[in-house]
GUTI-289932 format. One record per atom (N, C-alpha, C, O, CB): residue in three letters; x, z negated, y. Coordinates in steps of 0.02 Angstrom, whole numbers, plus 50000, padded with zeros to 5 digits. Atoms other than C-alpha are relative to their C-alpha. Glycine has a CB too. Example, Ala and Ser with C-alpha at 12.3 -4.5 7.8 and 13.67 -1.06 7.14 Angstrom:
# GUTI-289932
ALA500455000049941/ALA506154961049775/ALA500455000050060/ALA500974996750059/ALA499504993850001/SER499585000349941/SER506844964349947/SER499614996350055/SER499864995550110/SER500205007150023/
***
This chain:
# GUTI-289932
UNK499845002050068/UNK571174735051965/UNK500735001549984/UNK501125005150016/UNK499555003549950/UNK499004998850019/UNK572994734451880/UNK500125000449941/UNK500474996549908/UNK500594993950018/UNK500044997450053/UNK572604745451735/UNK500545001749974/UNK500525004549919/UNK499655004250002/UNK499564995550029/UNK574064750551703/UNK500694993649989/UNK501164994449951/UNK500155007750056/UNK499415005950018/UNK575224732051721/UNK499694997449912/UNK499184998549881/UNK499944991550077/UNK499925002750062/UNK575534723451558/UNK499714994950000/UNK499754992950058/UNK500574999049979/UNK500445005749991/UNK574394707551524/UNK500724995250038/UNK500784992450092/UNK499554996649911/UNK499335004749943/UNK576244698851563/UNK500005000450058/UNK500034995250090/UNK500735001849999/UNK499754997049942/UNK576444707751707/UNK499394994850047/UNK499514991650099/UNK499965010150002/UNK500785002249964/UNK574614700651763/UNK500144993450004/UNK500214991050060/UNK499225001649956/UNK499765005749990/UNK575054684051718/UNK500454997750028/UNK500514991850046/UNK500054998349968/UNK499375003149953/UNK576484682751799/UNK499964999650079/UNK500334996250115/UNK500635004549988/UNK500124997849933/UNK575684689651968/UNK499554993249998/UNK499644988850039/UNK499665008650019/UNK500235007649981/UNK574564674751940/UNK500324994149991/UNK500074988650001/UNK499494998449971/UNK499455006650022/UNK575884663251893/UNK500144997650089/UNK500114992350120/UNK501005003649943/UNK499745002249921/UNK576454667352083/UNK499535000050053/UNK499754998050106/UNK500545004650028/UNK500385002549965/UNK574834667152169/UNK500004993850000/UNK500224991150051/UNK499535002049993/UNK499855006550005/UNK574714649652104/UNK500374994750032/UNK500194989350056/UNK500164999949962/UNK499325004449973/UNK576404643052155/UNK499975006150064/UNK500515009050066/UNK500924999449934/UNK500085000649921/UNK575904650752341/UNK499704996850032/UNK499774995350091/UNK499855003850027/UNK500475004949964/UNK574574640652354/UNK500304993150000/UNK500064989150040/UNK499284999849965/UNK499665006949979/UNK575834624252325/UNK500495001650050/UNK500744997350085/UNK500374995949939/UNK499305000449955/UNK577194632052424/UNK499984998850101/UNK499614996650145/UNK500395008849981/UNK499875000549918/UNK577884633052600/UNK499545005150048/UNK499325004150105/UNK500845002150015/UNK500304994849959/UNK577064649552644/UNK499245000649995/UNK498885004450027/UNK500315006549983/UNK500715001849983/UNK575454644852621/UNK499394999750052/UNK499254993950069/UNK500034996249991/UNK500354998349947/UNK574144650852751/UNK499465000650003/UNK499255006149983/UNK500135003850019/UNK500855001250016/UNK572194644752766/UNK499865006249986/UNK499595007249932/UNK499474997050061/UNK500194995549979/UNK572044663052831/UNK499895006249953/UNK499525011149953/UNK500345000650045/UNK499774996250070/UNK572634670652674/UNK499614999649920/UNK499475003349873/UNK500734996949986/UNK500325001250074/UNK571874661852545/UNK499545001649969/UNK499545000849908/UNK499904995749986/UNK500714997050021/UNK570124669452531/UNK500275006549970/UNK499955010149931/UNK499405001350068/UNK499864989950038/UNK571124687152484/UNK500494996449939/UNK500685000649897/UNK500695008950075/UNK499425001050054/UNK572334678152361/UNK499564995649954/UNK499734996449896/UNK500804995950028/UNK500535000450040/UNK570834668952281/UNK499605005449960/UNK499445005949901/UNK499644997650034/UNK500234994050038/UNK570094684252264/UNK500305006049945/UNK499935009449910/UNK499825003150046/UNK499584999150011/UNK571554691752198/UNK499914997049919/UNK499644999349869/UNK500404998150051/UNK500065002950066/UNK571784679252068/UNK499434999249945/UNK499554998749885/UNK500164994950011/UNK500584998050045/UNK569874680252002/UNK500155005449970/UNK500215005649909/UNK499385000950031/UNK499744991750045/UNK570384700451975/UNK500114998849950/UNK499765000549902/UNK500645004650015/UNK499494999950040/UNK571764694351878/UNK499724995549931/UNK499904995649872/UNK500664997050041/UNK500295005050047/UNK570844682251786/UNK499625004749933/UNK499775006049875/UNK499404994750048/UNK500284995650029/UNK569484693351745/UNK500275004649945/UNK500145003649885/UNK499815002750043/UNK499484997850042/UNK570724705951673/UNK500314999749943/UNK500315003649896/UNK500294999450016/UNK499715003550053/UNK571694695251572/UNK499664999849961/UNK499765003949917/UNK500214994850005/UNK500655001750030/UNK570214689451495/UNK499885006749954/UNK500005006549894/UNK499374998650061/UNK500284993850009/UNK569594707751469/UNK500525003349951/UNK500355007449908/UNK499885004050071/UNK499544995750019/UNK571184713451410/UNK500114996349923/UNK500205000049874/UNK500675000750055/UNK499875002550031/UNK571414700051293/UNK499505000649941/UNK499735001449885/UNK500164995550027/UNK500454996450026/UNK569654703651220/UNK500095006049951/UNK499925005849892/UNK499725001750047/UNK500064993750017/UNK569954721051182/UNK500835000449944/UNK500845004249895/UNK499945005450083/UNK499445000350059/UNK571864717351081/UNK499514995049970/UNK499164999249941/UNK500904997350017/UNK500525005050063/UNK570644702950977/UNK499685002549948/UNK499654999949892/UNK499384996650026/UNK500244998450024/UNK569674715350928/UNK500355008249956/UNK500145011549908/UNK499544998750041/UNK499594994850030/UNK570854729350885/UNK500354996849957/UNK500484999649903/UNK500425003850044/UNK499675001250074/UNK571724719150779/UNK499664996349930/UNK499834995949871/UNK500594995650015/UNK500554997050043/UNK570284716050703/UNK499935003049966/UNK499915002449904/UNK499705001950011/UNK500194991550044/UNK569954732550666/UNK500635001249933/UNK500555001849872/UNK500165008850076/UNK499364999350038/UNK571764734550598/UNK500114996549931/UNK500464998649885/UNK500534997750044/UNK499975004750061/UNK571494719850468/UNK499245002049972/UNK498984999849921/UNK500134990750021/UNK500544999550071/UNK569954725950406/UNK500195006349960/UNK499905008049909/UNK499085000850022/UNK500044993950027/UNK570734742650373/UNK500444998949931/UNK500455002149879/UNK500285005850052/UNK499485003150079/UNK572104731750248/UNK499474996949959/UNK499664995149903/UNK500724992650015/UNK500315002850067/UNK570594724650156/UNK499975005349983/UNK499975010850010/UNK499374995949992/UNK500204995650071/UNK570314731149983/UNK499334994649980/UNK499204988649982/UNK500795000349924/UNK500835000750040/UNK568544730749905/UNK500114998549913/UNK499614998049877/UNK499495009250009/
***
């Protein structure tokens, strides 16, 4: 896991899995770990993105007034 990169940081590592799979260095041999790779990252994102949704959430219910 890559608890500790920035959701950017994550996206950006999948930005460049992505653009390996169009590029030059591209290698059948490879791709089952850089698939897998990029699910992680997916997952993650996802997860991470979740959890700020709901914190700011929280944060706007603490500005309502009753």
């Amino acid at each position: 896991m890559s608890e500790n990169k920035t959701i950017q940081q994550k996206m950006d590592e999948l930005d460049k899995i992505s653009e390996w799979f169009q590029g030059e260095d591209f290698e059948l041999e490879e791709a089952k770990g850089m698939l897998e790779r990029a699910a992680e990252l997916s997952k993650e994102i996802e997860h991470d993105l979740k959890t700020i949704t709901n914190d700011i959430k929280e944060v706007k219910k603490s500005f309502k007034t009753d």
